[in-house]
PDBQT receptor file of N, H, CA, C and O in Angstrom, charges set to zero:
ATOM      1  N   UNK A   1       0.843  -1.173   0.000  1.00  0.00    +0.000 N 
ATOM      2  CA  UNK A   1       0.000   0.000   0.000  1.00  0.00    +0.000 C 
ATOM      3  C   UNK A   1       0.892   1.241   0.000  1.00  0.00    +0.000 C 
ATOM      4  O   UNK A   1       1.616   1.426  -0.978  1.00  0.00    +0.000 OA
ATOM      5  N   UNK A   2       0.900   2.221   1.151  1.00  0.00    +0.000 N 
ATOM      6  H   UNK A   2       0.312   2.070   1.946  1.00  0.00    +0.000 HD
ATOM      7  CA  UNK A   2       1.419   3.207   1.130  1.00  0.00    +0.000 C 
ATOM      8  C   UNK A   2       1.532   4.437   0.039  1.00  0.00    +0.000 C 
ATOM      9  O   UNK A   2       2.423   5.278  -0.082  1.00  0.00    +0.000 OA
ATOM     10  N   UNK A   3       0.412   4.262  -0.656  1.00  0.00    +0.000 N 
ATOM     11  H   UNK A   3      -0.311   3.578  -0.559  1.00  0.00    +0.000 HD
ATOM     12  CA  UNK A   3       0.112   4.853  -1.367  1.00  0.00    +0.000 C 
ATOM     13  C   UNK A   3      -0.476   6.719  -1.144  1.00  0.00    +0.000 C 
ATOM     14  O   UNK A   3      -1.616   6.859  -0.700  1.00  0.00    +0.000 OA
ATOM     15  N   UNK A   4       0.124   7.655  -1.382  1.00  0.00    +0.000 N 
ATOM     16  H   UNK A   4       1.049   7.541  -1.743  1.00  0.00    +0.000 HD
ATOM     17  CA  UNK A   4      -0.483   8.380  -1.166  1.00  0.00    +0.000 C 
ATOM     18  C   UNK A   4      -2.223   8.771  -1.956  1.00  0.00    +0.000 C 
ATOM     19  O   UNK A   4      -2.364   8.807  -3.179  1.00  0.00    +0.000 OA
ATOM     20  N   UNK A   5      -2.947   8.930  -1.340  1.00  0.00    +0.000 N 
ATOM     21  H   UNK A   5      -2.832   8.901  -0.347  1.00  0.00    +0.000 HD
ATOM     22  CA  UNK A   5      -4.157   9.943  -2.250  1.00  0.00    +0.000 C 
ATOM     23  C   UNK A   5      -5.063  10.974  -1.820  1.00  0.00    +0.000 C 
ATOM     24  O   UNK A   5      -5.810  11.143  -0.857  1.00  0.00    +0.000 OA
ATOM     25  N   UNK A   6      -4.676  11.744  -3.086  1.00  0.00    +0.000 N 
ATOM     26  H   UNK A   6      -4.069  11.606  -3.869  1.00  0.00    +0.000 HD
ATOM     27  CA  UNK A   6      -4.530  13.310  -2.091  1.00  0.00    +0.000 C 
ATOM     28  C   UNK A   6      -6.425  13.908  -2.887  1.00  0.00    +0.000 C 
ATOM     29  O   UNK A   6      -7.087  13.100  -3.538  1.00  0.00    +0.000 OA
ATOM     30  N   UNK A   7      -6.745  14.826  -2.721  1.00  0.00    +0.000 N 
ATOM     31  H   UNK A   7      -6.207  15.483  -2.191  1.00  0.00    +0.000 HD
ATOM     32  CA  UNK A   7      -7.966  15.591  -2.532  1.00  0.00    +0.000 C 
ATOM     33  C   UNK A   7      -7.414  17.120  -2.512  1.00  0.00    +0.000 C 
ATOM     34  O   UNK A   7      -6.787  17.664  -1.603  1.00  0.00    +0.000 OA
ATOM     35  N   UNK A   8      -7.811  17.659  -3.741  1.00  0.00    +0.000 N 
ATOM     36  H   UNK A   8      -8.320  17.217  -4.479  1.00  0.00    +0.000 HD
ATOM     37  CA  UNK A   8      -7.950  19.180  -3.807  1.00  0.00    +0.000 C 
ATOM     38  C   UNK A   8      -9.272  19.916  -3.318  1.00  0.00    +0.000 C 
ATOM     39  O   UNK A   8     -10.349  19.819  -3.907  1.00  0.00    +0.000 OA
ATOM     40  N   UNK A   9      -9.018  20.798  -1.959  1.00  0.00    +0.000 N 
ATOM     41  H   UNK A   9      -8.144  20.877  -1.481  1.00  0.00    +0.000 HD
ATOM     42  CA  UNK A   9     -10.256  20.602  -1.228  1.00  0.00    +0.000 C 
ATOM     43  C   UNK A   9      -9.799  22.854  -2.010  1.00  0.00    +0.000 C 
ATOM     44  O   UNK A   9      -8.714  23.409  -2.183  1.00  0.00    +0.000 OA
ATOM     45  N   UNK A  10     -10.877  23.239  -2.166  1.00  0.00    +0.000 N 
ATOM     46  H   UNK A  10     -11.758  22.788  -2.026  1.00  0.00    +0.000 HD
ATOM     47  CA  UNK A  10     -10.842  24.816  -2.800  1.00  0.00    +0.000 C 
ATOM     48  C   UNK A  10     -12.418  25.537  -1.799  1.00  0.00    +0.000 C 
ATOM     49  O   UNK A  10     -13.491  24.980  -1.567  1.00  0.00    +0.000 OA
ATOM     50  N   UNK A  11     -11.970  26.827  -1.441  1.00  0.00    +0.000 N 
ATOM     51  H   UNK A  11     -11.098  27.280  -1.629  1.00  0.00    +0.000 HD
ATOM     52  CA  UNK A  11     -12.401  27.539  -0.747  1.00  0.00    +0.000 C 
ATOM     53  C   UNK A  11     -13.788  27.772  -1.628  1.00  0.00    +0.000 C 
ATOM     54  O   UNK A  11     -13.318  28.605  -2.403  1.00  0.00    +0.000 OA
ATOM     55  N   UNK A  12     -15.206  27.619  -2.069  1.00  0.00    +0.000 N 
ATOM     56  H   UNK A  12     -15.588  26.942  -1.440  1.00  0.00    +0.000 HD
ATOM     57  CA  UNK A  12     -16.042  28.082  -2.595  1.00  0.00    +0.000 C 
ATOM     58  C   UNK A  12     -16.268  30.019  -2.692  1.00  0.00    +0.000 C 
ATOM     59  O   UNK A  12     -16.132  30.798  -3.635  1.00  0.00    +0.000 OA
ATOM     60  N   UNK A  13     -16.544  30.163  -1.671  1.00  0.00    +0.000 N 
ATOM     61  H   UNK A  13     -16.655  29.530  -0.906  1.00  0.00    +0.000 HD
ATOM     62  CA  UNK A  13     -16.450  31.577  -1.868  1.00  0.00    +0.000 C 
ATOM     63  C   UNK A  13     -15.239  32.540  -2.786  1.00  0.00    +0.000 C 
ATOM     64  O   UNK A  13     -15.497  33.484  -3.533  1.00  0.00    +0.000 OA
ATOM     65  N   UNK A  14     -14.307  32.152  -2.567  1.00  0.00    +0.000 N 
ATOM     66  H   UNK A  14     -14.097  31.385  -1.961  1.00  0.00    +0.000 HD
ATOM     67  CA  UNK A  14     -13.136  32.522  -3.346  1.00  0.00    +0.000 C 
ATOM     68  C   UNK A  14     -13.663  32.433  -5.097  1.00  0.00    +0.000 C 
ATOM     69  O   UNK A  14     -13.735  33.345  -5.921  1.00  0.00    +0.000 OA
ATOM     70  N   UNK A  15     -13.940  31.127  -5.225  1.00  0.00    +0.000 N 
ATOM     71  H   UNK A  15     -13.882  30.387  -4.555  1.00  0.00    +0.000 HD
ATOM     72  CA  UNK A  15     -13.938  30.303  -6.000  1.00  0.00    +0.000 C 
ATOM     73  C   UNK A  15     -15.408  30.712  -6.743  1.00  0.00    +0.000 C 
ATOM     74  O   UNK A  15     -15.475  30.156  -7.839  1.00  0.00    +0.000 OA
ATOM     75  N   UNK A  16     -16.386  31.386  -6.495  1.00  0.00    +0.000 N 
ATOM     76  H   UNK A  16     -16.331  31.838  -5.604  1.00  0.00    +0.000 HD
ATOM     77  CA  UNK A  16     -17.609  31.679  -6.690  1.00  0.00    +0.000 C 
ATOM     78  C   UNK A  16     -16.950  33.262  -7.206  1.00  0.00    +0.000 C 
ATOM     79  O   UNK A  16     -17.577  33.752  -8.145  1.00  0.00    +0.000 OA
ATOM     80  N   UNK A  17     -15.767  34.090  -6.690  1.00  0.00    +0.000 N 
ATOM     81  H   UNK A  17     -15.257  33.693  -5.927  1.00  0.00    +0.000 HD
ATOM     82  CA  UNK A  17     -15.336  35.083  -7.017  1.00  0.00    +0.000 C 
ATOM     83  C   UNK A  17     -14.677  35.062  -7.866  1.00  0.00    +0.000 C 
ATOM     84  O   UNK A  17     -14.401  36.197  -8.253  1.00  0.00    +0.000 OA
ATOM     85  N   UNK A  18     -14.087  34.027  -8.599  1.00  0.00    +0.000 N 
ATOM     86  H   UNK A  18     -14.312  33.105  -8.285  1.00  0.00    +0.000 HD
ATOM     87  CA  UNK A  18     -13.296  34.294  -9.152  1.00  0.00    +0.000 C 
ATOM     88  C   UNK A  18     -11.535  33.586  -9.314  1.00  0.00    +0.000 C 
ATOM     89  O   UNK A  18     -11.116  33.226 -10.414  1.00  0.00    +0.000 OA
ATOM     90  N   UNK A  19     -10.709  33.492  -8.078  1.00  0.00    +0.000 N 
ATOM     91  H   UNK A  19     -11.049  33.785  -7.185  1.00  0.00    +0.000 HD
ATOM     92  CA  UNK A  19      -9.895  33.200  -7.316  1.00  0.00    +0.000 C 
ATOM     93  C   UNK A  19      -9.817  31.738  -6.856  1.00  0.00    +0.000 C 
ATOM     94  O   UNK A  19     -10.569  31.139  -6.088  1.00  0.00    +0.000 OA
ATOM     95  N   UNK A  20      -8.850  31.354  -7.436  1.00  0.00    +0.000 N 
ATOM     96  H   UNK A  20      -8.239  31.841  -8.060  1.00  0.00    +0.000 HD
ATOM     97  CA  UNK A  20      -8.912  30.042  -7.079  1.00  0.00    +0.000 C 
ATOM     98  C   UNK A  20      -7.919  29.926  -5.647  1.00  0.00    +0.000 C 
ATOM     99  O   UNK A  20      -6.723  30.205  -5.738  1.00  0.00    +0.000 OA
ATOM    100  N   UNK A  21      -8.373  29.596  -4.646  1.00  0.00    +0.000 N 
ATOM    101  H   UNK A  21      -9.344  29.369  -4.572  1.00  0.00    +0.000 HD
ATOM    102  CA  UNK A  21      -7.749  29.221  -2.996  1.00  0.00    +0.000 C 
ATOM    103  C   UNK A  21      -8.236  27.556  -2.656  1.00  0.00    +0.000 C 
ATOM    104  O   UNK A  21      -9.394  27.139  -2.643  1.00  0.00    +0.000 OA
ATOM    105  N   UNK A  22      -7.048  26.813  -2.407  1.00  0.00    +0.000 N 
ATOM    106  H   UNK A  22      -6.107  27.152  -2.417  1.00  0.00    +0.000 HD
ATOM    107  CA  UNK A  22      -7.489  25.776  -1.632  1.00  0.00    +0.000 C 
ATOM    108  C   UNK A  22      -5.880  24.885  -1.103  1.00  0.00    +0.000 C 
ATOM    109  O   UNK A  22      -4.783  25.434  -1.005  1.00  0.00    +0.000 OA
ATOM    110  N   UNK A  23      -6.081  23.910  -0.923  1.00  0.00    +0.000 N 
ATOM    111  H   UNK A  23      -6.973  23.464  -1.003  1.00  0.00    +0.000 HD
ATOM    112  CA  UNK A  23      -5.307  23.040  -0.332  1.00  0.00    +0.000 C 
ATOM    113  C   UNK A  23      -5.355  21.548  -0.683  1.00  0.00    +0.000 C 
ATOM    114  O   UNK A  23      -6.397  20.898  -0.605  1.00  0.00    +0.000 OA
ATOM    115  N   UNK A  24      -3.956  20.937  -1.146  1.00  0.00    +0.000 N 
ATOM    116  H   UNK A  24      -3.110  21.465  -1.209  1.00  0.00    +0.000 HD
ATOM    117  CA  UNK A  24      -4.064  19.809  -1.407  1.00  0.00    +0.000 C 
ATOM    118  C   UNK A  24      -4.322  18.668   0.102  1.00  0.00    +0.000 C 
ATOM    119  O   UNK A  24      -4.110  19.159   1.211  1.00  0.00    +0.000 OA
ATOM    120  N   UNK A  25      -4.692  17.459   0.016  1.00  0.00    +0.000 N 
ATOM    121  H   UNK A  25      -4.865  17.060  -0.885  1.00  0.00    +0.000 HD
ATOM    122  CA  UNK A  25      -4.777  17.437   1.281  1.00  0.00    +0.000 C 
ATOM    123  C   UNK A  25      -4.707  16.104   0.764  1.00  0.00    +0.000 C 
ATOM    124  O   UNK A  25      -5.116  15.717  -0.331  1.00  0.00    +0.000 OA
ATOM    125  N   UNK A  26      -3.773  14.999   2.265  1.00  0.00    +0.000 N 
ATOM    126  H   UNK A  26      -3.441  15.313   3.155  1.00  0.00    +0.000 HD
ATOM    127  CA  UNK A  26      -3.510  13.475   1.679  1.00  0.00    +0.000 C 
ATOM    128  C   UNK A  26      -5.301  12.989   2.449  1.00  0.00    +0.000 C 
ATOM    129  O   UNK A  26      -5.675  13.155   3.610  1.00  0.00    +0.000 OA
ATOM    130  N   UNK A  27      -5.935  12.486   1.480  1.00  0.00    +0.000 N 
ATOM    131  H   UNK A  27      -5.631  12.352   0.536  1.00  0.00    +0.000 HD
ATOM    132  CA  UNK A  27      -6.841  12.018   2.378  1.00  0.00    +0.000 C 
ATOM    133  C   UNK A  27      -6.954  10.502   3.032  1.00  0.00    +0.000 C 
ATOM    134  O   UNK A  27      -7.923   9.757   3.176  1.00  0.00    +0.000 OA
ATOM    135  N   UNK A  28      -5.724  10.378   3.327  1.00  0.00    +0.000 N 
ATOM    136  H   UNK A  28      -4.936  10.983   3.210  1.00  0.00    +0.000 HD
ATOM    137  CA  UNK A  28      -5.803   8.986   4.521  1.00  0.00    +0.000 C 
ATOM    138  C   UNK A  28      -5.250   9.773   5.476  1.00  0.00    +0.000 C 
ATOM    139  O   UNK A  28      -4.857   9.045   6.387  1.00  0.00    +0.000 OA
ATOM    140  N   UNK A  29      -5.071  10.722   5.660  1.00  0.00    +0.000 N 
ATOM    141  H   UNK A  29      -5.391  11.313   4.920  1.00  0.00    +0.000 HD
ATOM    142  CA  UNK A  29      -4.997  11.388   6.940  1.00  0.00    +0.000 C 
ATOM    143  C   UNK A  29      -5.658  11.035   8.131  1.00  0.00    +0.000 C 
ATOM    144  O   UNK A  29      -6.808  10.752   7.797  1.00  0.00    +0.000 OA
ATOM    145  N   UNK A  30      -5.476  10.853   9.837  1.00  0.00    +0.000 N 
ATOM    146  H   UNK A  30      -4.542  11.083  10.108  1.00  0.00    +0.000 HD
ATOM    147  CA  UNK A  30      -6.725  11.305  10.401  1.00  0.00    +0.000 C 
ATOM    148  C   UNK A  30      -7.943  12.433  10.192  1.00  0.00    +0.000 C 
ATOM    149  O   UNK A  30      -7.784  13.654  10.218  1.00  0.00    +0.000 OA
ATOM    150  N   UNK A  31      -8.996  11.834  10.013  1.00  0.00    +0.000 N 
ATOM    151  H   UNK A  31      -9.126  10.842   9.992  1.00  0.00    +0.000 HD
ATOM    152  CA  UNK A  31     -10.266  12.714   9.864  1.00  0.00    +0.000 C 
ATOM    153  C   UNK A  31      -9.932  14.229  10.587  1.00  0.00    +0.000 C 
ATOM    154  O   UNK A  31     -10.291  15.289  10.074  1.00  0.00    +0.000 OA
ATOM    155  N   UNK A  32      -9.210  14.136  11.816  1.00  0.00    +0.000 N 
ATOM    156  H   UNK A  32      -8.918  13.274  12.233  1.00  0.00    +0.000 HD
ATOM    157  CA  UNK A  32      -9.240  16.050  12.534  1.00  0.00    +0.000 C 
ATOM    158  C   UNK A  32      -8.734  16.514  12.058  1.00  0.00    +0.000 C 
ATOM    159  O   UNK A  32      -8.973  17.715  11.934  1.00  0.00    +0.000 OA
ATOM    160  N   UNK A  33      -6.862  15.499  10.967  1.00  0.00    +0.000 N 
ATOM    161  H   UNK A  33      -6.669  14.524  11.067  1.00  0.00    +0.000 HD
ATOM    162  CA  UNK A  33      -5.962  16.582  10.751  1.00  0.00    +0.000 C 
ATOM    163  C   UNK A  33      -6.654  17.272   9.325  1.00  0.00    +0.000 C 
ATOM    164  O   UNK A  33      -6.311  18.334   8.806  1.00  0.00    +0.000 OA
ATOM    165  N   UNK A  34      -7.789  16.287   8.836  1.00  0.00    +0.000 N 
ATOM    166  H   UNK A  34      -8.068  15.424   9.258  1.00  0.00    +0.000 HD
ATOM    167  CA  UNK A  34      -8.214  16.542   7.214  1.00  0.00    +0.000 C 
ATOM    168  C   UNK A  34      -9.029  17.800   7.751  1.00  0.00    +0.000 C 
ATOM    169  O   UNK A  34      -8.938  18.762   6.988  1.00  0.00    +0.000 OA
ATOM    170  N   UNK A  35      -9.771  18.009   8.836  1.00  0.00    +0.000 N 
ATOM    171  H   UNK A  35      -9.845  17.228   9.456  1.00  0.00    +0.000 HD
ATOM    172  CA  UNK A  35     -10.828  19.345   9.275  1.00  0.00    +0.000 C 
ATOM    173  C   UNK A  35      -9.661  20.487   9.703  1.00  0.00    +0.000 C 
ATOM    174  O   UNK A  35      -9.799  21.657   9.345  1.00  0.00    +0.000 OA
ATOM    175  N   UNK A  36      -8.395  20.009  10.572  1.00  0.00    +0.000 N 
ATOM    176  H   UNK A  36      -8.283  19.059  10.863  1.00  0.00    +0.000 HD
ATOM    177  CA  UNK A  36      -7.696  21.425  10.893  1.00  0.00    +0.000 C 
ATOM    178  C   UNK A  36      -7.015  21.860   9.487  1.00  0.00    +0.000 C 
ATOM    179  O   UNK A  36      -6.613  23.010   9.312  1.00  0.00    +0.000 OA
ATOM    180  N   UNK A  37      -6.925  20.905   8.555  1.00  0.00    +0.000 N 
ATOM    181  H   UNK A  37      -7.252  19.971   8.697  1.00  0.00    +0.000 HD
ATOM    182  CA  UNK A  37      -6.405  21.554   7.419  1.00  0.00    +0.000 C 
ATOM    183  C   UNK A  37      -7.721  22.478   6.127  1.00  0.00    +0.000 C 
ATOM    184  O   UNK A  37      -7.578  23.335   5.256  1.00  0.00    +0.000 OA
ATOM    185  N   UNK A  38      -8.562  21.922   6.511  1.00  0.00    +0.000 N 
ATOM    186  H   UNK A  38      -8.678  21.226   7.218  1.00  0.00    +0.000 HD
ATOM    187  CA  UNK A  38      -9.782  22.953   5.617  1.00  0.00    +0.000 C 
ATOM    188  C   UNK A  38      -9.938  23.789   6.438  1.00  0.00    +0.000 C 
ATOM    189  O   UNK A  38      -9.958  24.830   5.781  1.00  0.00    +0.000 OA
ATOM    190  N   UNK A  39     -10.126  24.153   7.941  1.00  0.00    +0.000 N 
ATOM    191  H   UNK A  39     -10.110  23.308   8.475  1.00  0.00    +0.000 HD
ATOM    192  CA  UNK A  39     -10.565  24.862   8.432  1.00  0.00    +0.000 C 
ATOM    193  C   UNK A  39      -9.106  26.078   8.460  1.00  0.00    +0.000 C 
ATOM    194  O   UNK A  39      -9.664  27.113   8.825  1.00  0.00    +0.000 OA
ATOM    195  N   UNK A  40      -8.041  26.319   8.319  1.00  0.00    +0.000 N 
ATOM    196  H   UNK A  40      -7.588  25.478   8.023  1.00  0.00    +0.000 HD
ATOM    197  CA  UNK A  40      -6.691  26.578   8.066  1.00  0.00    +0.000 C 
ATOM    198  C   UNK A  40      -6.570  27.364   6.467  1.00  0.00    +0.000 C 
ATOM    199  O   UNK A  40      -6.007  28.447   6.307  1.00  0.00    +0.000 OA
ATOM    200  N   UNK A  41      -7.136  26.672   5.509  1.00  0.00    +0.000 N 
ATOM    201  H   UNK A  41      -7.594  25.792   5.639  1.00  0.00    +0.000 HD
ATOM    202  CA  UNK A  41      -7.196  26.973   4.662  1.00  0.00    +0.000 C 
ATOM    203  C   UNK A  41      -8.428  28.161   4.339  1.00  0.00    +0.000 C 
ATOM    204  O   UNK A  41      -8.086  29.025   3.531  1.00  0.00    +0.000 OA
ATOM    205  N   UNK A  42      -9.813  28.268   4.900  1.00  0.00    +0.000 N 
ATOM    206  H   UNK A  42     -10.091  27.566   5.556  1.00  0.00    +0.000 HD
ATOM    207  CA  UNK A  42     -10.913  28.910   5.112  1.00  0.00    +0.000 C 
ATOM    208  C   UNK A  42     -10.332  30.025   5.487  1.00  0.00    +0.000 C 
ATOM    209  O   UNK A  42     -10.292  31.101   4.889  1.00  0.00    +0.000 OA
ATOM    210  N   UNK A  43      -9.859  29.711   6.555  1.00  0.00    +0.000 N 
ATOM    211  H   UNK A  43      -9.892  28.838   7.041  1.00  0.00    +0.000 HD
ATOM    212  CA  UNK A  43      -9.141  31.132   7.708  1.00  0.00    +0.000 C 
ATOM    213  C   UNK A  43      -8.475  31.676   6.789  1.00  0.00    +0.000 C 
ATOM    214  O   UNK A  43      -8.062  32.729   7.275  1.00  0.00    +0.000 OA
ATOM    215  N   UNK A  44      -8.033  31.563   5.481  1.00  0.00    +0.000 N 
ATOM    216  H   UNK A  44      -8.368  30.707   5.086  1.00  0.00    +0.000 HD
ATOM    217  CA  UNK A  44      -6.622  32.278   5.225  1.00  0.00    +0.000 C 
ATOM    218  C   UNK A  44      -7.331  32.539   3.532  1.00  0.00    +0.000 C 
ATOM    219  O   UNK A  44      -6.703  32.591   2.474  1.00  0.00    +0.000 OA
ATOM    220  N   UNK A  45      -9.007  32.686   3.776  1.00  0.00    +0.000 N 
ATOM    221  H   UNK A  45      -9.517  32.644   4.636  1.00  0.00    +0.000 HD
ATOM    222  CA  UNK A  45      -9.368  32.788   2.331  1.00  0.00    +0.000 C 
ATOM    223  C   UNK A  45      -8.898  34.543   2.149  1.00  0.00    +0.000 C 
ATOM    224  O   UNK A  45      -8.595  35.354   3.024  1.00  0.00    +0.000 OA
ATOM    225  N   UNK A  46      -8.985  34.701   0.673  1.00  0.00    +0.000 N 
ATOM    226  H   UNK A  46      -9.232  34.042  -0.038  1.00  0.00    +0.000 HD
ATOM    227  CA  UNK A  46      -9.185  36.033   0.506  1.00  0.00    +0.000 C 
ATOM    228  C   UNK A  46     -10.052  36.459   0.506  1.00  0.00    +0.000 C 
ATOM    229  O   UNK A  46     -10.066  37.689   0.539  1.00  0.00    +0.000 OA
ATOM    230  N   UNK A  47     -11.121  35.838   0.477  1.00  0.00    +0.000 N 
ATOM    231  H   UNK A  47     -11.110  34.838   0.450  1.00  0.00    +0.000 HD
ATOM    232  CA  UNK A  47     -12.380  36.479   0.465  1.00  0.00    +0.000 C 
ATOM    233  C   UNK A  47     -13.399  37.142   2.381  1.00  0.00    +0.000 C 
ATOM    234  O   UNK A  47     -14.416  37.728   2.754  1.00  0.00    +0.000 OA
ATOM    235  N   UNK A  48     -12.487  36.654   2.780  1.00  0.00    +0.000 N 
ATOM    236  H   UNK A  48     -11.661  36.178   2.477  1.00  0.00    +0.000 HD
ATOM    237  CA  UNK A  48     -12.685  36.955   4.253  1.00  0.00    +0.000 C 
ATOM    238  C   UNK A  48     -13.788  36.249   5.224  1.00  0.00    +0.000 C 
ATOM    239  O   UNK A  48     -13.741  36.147   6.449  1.00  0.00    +0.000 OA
ATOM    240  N   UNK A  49     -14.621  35.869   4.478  1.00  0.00    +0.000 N 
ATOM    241  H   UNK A  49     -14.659  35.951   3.482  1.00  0.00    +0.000 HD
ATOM    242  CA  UNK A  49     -15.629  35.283   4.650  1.00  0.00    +0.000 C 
ATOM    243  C   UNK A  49     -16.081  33.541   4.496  1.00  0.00    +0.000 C 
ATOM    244  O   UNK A  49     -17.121  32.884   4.548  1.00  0.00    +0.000 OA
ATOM    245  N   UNK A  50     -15.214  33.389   4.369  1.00  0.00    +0.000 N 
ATOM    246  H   UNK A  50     -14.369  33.923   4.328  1.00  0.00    +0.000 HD
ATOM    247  CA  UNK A  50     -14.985  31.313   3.646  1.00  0.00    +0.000 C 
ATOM    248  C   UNK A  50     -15.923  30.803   4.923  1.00  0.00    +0.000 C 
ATOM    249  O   UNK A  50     -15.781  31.227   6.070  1.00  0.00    +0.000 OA
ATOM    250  N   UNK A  51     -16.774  29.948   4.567  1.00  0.00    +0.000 N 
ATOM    251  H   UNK A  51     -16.889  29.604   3.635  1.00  0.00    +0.000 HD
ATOM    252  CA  UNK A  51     -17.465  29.275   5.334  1.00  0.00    +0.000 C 
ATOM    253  C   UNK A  51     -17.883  27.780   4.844  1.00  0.00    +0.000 C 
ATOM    254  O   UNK A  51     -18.589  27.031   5.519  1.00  0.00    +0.000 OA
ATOM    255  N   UNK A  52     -17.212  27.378   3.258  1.00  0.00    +0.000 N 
ATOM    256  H   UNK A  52     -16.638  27.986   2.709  1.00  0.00    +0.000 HD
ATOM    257  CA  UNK A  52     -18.079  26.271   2.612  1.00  0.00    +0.000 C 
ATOM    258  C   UNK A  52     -16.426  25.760   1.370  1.00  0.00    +0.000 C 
ATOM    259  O   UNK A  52     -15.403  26.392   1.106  1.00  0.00    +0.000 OA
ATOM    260  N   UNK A  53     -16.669  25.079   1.151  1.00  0.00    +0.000 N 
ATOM    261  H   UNK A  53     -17.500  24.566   1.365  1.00  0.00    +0.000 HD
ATOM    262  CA  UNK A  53     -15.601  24.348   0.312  1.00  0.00    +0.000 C 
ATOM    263  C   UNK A  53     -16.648  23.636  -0.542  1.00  0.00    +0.000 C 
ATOM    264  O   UNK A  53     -17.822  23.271  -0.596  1.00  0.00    +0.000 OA
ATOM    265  N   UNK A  54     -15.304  23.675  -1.264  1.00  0.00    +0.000 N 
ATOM    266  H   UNK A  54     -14.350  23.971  -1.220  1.00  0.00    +0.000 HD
ATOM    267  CA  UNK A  54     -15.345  22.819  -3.463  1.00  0.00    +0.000 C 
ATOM    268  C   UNK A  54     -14.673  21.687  -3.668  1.00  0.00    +0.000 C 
ATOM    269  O   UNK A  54     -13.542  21.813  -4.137  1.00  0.00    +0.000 OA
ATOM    270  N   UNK A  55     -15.132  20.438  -3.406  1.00  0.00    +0.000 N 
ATOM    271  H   UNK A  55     -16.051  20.336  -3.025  1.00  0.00    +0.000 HD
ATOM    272  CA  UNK A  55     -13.717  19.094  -3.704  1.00  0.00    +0.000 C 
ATOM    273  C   UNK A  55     -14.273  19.068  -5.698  1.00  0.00    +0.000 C 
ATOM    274  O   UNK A  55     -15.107  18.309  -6.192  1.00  0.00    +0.000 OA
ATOM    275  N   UNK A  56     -13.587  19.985  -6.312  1.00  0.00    +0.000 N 
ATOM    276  H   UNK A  56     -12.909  20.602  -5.911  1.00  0.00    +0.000 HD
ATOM    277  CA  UNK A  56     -13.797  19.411  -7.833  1.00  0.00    +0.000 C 
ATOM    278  C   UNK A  56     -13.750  18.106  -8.060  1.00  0.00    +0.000 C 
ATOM    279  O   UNK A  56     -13.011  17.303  -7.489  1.00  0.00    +0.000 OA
ATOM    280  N   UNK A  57     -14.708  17.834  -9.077  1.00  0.00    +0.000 N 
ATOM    281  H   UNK A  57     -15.308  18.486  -9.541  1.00  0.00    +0.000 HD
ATOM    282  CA  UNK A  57     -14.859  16.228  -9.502  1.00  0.00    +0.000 C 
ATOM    283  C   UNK A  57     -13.583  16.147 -11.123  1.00  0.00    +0.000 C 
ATOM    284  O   UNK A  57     -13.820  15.420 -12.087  1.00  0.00    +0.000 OA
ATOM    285  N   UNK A  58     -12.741  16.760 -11.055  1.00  0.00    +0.000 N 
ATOM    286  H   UNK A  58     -12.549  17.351 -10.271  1.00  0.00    +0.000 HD
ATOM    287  CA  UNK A  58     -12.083  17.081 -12.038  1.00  0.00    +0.000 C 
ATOM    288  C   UNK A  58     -11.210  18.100 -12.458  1.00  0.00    +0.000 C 
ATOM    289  O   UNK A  58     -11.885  19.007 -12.945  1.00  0.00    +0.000 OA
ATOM    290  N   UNK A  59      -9.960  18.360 -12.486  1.00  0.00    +0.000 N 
ATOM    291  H   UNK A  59      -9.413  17.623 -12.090  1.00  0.00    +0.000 HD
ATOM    292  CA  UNK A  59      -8.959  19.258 -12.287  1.00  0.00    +0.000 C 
ATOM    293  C   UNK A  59      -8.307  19.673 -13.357  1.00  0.00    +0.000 C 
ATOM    294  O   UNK A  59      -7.903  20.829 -13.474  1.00  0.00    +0.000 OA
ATOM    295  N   UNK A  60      -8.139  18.700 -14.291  1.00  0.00    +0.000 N 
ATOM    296  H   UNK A  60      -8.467  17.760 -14.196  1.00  0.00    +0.000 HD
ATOM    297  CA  UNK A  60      -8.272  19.244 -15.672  1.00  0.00    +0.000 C 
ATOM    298  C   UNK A  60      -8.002  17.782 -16.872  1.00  0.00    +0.000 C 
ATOM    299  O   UNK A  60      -7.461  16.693 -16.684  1.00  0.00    +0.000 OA
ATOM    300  N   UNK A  61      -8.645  18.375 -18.079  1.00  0.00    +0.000 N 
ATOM    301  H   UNK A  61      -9.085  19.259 -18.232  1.00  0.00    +0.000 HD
ATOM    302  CA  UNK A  61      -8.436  17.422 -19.041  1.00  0.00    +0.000 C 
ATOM    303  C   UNK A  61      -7.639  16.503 -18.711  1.00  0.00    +0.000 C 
ATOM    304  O   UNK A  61      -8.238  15.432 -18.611  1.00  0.00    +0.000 OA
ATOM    305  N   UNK A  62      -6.545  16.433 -18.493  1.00  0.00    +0.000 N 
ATOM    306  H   UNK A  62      -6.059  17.303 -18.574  1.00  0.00    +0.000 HD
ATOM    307  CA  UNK A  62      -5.534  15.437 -18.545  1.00  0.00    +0.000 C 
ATOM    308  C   UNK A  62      -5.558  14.273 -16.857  1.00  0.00    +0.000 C 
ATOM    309  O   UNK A  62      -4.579  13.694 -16.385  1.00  0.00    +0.000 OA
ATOM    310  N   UNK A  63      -6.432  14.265 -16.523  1.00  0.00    +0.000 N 
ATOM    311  H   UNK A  63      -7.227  14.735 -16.907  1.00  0.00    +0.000 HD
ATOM    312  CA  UNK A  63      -7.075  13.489 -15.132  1.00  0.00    +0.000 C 
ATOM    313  C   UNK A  63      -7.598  12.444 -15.663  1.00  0.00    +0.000 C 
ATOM    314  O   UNK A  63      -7.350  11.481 -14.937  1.00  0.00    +0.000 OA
ATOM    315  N   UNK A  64      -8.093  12.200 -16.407  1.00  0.00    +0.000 N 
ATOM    316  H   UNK A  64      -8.295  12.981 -16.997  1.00  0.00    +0.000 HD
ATOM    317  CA  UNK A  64      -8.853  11.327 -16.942  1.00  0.00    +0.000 C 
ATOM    318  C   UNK A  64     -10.415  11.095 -16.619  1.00  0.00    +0.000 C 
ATOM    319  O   UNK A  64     -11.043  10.214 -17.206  1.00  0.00    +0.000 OA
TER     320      UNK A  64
C-alpha cells in the first residue's frame, strides 16, 4: 500500500469570485488533521468570509 491519495479541497467563496484558494490534502490522513487543514485553509481565504468548500470532480483534461 502506502500509497499516497490526495484531494484538492478549494475555498467556494473565493472560488464563486473568481480566485482560485485551496489546499491539497492526503486524504488517509486522520479525519481532525483533514478538518484542521480545511478549516486553516478557510481562515486564510481572501475572500474573508470562507465558510463552505469545493472538492472538484475534475482538475483538468488530462485526469482522466
Amino acid at each position: 500500500m502506502g500509497e499516497e491519495i490526495r484531494i484538492y479541497v478549494a475555498d467556494l467563496a473565493a472560488y464563486n469570485n473568481g480566485k482560485l484558494h485551496g489546499v491539497w490534502i492526503n486524504a488517509t490522513d486522520y479525519l481532525e488533521d483533514i478538518q484542521d487543514q480545511i478549516n486553516n485553509m478557510l481562515a486564510e481565504s481572501p475572500e474573508g468570509f470562507a465558510e463552505e468548500l469545493h472538492i472538484p470532480a475534475k482538475l483538468n483534461s488530462d485526469s482522466g
